[in-house]
Structure formats: structure tokens, C-alpha cells
Backbone as a chain_set.jsonl record, in Angstrom:
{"seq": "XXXXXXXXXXXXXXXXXXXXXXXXXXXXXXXXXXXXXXXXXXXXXXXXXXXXXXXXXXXXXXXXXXXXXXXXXXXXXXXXXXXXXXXXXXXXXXXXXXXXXXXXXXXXXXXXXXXXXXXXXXXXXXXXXXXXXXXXXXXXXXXXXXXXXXXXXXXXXXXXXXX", "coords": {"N": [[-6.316, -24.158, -1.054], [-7.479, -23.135, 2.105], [-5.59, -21.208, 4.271], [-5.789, -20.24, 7.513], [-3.59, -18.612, 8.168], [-1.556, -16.29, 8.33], [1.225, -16.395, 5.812], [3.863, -17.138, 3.86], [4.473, -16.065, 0.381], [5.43, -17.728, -2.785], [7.63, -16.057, -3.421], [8.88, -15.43, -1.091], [7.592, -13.021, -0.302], [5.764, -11.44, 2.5], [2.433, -12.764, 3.273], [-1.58, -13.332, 2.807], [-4.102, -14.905, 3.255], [-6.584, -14.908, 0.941], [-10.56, -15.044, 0.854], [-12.934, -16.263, -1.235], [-15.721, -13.163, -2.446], [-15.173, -11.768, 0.34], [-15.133, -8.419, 2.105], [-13.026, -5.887, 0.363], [-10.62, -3.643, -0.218], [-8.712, -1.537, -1.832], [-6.239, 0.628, -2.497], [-4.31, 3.579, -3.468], [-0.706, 4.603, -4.066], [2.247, 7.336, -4.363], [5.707, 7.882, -4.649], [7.547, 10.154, -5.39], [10.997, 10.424, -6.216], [14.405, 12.516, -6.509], [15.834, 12.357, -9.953], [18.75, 11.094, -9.164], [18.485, 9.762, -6.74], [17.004, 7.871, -7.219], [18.313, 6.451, -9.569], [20.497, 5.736, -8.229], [19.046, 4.139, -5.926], [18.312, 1.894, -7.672], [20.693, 1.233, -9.123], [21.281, -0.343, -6.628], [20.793, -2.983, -6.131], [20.324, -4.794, -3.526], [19.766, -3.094, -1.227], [17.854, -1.998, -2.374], [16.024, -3.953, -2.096], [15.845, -4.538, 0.604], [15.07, -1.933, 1.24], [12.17, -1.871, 0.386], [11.365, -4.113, 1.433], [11.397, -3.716, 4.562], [9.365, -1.207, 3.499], [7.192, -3.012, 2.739], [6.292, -4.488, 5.285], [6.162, -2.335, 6.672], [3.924, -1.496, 5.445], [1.631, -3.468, 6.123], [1.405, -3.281, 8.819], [0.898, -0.686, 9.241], [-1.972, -0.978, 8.317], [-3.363, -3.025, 9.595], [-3.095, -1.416, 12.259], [-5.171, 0.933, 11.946], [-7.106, 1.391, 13.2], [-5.83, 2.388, 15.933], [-4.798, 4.725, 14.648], [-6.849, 6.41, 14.125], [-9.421, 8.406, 15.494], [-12.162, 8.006, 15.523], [-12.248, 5.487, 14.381], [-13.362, 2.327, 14.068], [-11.009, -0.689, 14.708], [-10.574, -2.754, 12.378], [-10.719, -6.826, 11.817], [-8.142, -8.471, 9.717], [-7.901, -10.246, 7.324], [-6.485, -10.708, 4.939], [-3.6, -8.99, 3.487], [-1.841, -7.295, 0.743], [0.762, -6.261, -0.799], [1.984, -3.869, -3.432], [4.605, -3.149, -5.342], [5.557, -0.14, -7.938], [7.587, 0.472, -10.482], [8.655, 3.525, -11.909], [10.99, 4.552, -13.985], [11.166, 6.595, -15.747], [9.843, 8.394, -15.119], [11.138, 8.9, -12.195], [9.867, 7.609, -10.129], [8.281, 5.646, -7.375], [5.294, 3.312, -6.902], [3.033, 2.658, -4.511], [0.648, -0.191, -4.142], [-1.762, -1.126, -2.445], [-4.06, -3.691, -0.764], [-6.832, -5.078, 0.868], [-8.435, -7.184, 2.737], [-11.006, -8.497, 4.641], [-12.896, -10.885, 6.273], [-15.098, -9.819, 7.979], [-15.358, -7.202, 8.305], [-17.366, -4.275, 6.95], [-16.219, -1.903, 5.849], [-13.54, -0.933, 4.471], [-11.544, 0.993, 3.805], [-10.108, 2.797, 5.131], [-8.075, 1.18, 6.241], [-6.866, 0.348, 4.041], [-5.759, 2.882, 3.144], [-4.374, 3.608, 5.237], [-2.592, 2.089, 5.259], [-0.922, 2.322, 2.586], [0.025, 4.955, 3.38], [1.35, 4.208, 5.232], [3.597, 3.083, 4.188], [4.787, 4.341, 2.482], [5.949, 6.615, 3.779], [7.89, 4.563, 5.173], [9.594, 4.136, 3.009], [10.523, 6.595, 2.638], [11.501, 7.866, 4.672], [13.94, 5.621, 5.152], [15.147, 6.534, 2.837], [15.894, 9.481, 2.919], [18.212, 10.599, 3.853], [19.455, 10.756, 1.738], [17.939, 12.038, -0.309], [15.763, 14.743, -0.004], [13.668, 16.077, -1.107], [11.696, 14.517, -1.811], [8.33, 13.359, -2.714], [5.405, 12.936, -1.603], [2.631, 11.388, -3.22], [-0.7, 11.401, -5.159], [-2.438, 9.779, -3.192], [-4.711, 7.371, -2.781], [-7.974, 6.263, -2.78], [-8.503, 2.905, -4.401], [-10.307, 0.665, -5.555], [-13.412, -0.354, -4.311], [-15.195, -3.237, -2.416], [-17.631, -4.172, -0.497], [-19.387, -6.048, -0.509], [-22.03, -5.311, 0.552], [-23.377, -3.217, -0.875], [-23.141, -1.759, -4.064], [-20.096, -2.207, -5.848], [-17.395, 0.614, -5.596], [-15.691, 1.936, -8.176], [-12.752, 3.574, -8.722], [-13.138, 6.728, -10.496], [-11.132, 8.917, -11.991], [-12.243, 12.121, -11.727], [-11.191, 14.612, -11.823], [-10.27, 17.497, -13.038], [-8.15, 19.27, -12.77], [-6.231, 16.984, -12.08], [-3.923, 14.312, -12.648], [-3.885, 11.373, -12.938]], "CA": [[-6.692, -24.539, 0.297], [-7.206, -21.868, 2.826], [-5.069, -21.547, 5.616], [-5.887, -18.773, 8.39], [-2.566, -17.886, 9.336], [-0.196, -15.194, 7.5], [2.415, -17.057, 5.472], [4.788, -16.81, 2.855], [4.215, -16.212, -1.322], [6.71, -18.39, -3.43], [8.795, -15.436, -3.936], [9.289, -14.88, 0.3], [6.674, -11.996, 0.446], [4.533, -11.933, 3.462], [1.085, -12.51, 2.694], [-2.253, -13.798, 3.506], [-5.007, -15.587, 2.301], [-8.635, -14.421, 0.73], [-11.634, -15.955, 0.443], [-13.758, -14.907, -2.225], [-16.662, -12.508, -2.215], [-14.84, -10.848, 1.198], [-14.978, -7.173, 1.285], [-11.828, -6.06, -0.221], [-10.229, -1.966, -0.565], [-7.816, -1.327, -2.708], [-5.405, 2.369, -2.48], [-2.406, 3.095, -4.102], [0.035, 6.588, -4.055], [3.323, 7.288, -5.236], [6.547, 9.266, -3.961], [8.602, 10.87, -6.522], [12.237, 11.117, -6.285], [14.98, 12.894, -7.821], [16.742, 10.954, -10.791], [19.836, 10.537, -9.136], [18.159, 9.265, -5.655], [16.098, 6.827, -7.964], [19.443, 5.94, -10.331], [21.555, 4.724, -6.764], [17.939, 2.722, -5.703], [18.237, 1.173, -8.47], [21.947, 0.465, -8.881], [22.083, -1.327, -5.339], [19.606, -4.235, -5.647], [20.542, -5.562, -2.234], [19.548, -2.161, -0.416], [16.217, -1.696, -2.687], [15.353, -5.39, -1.52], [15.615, -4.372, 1.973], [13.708, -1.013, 1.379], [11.195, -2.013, -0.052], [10.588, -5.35, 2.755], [10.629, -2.814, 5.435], [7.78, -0.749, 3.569], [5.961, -4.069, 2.677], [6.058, -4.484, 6.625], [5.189, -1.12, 7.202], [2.441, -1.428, 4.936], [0.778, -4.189, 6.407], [1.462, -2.97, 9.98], [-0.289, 0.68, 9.016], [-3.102, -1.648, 7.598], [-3.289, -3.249, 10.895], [-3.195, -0.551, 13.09], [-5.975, 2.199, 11.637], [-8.429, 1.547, 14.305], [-5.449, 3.346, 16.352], [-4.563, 5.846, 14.724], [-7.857, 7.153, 13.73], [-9.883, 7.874, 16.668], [-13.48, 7.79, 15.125], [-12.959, 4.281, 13.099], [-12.918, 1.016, 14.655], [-10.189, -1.486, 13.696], [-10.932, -4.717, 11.521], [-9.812, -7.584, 12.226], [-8.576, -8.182, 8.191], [-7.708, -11.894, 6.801], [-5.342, -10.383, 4.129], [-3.357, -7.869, 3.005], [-0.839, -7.842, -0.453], [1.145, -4.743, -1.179], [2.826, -4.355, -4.545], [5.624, -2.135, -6.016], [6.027, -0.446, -9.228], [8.759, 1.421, -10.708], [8.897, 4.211, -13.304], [12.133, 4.971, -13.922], [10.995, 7.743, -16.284], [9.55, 9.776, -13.858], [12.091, 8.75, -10.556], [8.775, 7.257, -9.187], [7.657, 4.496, -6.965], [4.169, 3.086, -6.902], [2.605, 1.488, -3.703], [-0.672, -0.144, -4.069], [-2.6, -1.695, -0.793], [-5.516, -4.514, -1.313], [-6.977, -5.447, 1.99], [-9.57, -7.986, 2.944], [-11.696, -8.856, 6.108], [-14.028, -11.655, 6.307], [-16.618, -9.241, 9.149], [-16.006, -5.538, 7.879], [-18.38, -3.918, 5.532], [-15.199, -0.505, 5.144], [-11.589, -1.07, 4.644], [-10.543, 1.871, 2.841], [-9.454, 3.659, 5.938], [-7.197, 0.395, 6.368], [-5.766, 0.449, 2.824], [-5.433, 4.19, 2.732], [-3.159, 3.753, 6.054], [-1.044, 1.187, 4.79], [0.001, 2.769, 1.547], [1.142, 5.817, 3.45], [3.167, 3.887, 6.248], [5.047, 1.959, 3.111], [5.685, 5.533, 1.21], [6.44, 6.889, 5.001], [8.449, 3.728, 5.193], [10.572, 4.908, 2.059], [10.852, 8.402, 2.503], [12.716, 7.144, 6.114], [15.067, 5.198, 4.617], [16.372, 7.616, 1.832], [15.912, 11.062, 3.601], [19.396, 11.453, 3.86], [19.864, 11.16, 0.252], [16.95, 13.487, -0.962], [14.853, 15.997, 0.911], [13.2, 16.557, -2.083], [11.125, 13.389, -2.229], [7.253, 13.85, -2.998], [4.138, 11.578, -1.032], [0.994, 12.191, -4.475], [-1.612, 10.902, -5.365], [-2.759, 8.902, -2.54], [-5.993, 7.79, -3.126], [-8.761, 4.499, -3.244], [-8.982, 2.967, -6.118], [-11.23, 0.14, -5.21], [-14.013, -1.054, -2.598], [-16.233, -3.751, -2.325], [-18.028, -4.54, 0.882], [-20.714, -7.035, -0.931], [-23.394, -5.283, 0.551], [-23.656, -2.125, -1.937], [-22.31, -1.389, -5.645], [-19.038, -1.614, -5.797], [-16.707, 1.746, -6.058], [-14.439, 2.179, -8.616], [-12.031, 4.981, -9.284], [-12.954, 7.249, -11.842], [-10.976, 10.489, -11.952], [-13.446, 12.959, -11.963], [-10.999, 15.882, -11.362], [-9.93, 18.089, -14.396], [-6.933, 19.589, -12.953], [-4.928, 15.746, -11.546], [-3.125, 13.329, -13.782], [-3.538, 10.43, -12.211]], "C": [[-6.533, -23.329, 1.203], [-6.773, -22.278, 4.117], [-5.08, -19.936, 6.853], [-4.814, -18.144, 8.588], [-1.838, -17.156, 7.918], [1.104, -16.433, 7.166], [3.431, -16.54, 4.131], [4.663, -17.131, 1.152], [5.968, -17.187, -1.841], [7.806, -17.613, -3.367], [9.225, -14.679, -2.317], [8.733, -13.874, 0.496], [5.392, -12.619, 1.426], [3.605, -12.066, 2.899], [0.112, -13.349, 3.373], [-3.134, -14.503, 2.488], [-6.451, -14.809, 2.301], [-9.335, -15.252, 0.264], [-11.951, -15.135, -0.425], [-15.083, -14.328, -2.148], [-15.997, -11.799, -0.728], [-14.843, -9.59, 0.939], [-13.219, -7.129, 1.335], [-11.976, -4.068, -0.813], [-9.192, -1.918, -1.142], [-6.836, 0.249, -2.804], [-4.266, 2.047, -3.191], [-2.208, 4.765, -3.594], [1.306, 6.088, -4.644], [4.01, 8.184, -4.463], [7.43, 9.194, -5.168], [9.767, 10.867, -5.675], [13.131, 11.966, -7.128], [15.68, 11.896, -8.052], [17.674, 10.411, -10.13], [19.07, 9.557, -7.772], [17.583, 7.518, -6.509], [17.315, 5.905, -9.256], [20.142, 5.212, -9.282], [20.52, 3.953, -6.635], [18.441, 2.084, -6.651], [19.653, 0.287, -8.936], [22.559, -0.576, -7.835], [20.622, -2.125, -5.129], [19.232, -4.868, -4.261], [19.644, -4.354, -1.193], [17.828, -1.93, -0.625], [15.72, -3.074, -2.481], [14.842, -5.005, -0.099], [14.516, -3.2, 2.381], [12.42, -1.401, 1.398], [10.341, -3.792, 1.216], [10.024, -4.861, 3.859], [9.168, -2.209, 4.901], [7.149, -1.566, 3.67], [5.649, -4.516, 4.011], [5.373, -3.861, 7.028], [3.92, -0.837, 7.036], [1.117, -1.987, 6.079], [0.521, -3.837, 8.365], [0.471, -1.535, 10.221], [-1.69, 0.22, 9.033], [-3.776, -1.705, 8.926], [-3.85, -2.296, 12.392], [-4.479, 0.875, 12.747], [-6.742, 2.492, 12.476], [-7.277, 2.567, 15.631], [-4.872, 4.471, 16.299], [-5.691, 6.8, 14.31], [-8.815, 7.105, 14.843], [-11.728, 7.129, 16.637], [-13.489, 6.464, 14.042], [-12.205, 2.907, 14.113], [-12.268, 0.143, 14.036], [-11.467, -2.979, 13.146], [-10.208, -5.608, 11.509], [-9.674, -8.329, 10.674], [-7.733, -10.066, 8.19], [-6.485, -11.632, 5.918], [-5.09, -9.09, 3.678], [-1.969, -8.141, 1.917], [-0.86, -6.049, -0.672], [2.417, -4.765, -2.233], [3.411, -2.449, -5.041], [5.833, -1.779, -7.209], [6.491, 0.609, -9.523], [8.353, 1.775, -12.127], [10.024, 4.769, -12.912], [12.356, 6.237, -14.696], [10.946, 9.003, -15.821], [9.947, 9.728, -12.413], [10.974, 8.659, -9.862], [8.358, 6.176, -8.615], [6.081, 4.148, -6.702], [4.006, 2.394, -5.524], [1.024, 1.355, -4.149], [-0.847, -1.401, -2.852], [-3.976, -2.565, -1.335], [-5.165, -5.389, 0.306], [-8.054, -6.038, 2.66], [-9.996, -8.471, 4.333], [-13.137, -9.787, 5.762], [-15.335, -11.213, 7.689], [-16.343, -7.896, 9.186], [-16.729, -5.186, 6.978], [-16.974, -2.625, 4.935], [-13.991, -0.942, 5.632], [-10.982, -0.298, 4.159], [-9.454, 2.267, 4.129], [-7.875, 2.493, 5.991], [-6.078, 0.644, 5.261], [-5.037, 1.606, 2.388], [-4.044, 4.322, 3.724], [-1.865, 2.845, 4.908], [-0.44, 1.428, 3.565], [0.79, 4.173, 2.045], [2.025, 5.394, 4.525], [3.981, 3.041, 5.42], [5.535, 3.058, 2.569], [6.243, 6.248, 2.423], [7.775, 6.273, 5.765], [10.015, 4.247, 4.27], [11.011, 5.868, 2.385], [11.8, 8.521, 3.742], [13.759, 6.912, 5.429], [16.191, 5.778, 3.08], [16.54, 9.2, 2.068], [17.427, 11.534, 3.749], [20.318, 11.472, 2.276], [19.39, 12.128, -0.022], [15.725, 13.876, -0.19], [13.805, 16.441, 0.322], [11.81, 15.609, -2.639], [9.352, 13.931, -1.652], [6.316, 12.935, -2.415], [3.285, 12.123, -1.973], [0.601, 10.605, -4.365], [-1.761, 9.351, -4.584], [-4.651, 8.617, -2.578], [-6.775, 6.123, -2.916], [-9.003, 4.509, -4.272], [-10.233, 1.765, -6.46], [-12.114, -0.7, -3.864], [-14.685, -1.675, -2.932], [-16.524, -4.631, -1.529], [-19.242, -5.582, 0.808], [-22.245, -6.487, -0.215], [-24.022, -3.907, 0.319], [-22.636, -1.984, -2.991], [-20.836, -0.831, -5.088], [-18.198, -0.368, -5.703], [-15.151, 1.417, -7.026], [-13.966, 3.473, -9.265], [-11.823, 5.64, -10.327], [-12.046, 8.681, -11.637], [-11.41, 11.382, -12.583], [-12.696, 14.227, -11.875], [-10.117, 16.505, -12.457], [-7.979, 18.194, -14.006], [-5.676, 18.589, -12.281], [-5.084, 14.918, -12.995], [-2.703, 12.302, -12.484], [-3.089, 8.961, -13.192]], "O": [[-5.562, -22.583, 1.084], [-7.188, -23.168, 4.858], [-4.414, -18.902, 6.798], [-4.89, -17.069, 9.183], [-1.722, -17.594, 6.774], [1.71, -17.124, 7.985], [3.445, -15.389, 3.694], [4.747, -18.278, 0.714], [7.102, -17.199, -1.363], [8.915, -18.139, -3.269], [9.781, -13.582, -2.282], [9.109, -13.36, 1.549], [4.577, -13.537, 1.338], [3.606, -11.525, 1.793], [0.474, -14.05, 4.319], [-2.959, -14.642, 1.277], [-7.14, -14.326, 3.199], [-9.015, -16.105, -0.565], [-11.657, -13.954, -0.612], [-15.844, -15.165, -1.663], [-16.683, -10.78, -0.659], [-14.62, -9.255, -0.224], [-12.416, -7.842, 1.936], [-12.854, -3.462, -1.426], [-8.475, -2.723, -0.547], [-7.355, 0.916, -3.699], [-3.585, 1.056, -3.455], [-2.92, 5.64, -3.1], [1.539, 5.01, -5.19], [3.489, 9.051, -3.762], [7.882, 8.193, -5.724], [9.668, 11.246, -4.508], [12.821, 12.199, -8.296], [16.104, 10.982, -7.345], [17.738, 9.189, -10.265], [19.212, 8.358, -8.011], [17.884, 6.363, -6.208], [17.008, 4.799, -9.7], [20.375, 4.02, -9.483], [20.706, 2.857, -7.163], [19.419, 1.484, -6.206], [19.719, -0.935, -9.073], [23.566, -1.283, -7.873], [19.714, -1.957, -4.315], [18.137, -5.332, -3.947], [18.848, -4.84, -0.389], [16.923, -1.775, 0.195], [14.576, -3.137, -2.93], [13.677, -5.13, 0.28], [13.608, -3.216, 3.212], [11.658, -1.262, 2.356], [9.21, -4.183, 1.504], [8.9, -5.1, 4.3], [8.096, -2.457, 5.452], [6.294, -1.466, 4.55], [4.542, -5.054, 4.027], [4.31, -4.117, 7.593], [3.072, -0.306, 7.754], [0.176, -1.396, 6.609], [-0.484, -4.191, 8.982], [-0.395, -1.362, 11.078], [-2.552, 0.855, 9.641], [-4.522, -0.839, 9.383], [-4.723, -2.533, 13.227], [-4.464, 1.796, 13.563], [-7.147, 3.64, 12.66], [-7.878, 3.442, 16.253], [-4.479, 5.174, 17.229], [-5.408, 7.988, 14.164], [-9.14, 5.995, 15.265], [-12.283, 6.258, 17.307], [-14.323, 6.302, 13.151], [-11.097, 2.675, 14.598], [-12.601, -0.086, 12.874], [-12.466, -3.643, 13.424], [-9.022, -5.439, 11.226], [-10.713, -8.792, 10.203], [-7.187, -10.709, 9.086], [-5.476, -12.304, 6.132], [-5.936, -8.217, 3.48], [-1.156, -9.028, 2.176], [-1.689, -5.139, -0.706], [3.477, -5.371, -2.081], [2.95, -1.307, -5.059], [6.275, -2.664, -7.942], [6.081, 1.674, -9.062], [7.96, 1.089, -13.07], [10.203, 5.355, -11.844], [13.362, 6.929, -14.532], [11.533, 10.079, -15.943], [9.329, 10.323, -11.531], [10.826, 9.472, -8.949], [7.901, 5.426, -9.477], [5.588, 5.097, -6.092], [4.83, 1.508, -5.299], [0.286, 2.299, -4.434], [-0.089, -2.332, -2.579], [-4.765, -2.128, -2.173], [-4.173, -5.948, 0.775], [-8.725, -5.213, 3.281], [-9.108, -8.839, 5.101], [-14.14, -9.414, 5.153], [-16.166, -11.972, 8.187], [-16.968, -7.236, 10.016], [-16.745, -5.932, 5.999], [-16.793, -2.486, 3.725], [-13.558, -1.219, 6.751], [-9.802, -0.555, 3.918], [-8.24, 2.069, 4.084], [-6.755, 2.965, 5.799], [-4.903, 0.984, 5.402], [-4.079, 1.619, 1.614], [-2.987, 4.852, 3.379], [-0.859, 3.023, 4.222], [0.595, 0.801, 3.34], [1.813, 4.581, 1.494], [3.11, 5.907, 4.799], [4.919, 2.372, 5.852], [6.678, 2.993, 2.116], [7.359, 6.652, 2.099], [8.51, 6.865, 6.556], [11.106, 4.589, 4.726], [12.24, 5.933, 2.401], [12.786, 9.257, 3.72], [14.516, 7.812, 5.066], [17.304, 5.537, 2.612], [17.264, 9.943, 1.406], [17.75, 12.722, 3.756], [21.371, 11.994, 1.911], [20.038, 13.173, -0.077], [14.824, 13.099, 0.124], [12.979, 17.125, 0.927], [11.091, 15.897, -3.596], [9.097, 14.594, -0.647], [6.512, 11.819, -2.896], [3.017, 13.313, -1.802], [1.005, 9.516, -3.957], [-1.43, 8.242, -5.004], [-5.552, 9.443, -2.438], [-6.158, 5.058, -2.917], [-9.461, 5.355, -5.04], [-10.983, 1.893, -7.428], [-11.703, -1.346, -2.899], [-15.27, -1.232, -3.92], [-16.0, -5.745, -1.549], [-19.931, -5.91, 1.774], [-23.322, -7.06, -0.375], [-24.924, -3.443, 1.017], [-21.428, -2.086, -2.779], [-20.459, 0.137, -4.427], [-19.304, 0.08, -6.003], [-14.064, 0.922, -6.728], [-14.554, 4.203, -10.063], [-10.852, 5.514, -11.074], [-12.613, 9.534, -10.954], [-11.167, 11.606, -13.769], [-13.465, 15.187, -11.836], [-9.12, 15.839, -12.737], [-7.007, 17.642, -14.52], [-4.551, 19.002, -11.999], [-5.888, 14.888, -13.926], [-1.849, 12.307, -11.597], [-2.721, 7.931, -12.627]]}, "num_chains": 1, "name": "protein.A"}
């Protein structure tokens, strides 16, 4: 059942609702830490709960806001936005990815592109006085589709990234 208003996923993340066929952008990036910065996250569940709510805030608030911080792109007024976390503990790295929908824009990247860097902007705040050292990569779109031209999806076309 669709309900217009911003509410709450089973598991207490904000979220929204999509129709289907809406256009819909997709970004992700990543900030590296060092091990030990990424060994304490991880040891204090309570703290990386709270991090990580702020970014998912921040996210959706970046999302939100693109039409002012960009002066040449008009905002969208967007129906939903879902921003998800994922941890490699291999490589002391966090994942954000951004998926952002509007039932009357044809372009949302600019939207989704904000809101994955005010959630890794978000992070990089809240542990700066641990590590100085912490990395914003591969920020990038990974998918668009505005229903009224061929989709885009993200091939990496570029020899010298490892994405």
C-alpha cells in the first residue's frame, strides 16, 4: 500500500516509499580507514549504530538539498530515498550506496551523488579525531533510469580503477 509520507522500515530505518517505473539513480563510494580506526568501529556497536544513523540522515538530507548546493541544477521534489551500509573489514572500508526516486524528475544522479558524499562526509566528522588518514574513493553512479531513455548502467570502462 503506498503511503506518501516518510516512515519507518521494520528495522527503525528512515525510509520512503516507491512506486514502480519512477525514475530512480543509484551512487555509491567508499571511505577507507585505518585498521585500527575500523577495529574500535567495530568493537563499539552502540557508537557505530549512532554513526552510521547520523550519515543515513545526512544522506538523505544531501539528497534533499542538491538543488542548493549546486547552482545550475534544480531540486526534485523525490518520493524516496534508501541508503545502505557495507562493511569490509579486510580492507578497513565502508560502503555507502544512495537509490533515489521522484515521481516528476527525468535526472537524479546529481541527488544520489550528493547524498552519498554527505553520509561519507557524515563519517569522516564523526571519527576525525581518531584518524586523519581516512580516504572519500570511488564515488560514482552506478545506476539511472528516468523511463524516458535507455537505462545507464555502470560499466567500468577505465583501465587504471578497481572498482
Amino acid at each position: 500500500m503506498f503511503n506518501p509520507f516518510y516512515s519507518y522500515e521494520d528495522a527503525g530505518e528512515a525510509a520512503g516509499n516507491t512506486l514502480p517505473d519512477t525514475p530512480t539513480a543509484i551512487a555509491c563510494g567508499d571511505i577507507n580507514l585505518n585498521p585500527q580506526t575500523f577495529a574500535a568501529l567495530d568493537d563499539e556497536p552502540l557508537r557505530k549504530s549512532e554513526i552510521l544513523a547520523t550519515a543515513r540522515m545526512s544522506a538523505i538530507h544531501g539528497c534533499k538539498q542538491a538543488g542548493l548546493l549546486l547552482p545550475m541544477h534544480l531540486p526534485a521534489r523525490l518520493t524516496d530515498v534508501k541508503v545502505q551500509f557495507d562493511f569490509d573489514a579486510a580492507l578497513s572500508r565502508i560502503g555507502v550506496t544512495v537509490s533515489v526516486s521522484s515521481n516528476d524528475a527525468d535526472s537524479l544522479e546529481m541527488e544520489a551523488l550528493s547524498g552519498v558524499n554527505a553520509a561519507l562526509l557524515s563519517i569522516y566528522s564523526a571519527l576525525r579525531h581518531h584518524d586523519k588518514t581516512m580516504i572519500l574513493t570511488q564515488v560514482h553512479l552506478l545506476e539511472q533510469h528516468d523511463g524516458k531513455s535507455s537505462p545507464f548502467i555502470f560499466a567500468n570502462e577505465y583501465e587504471n580503477l578497481s572498482l
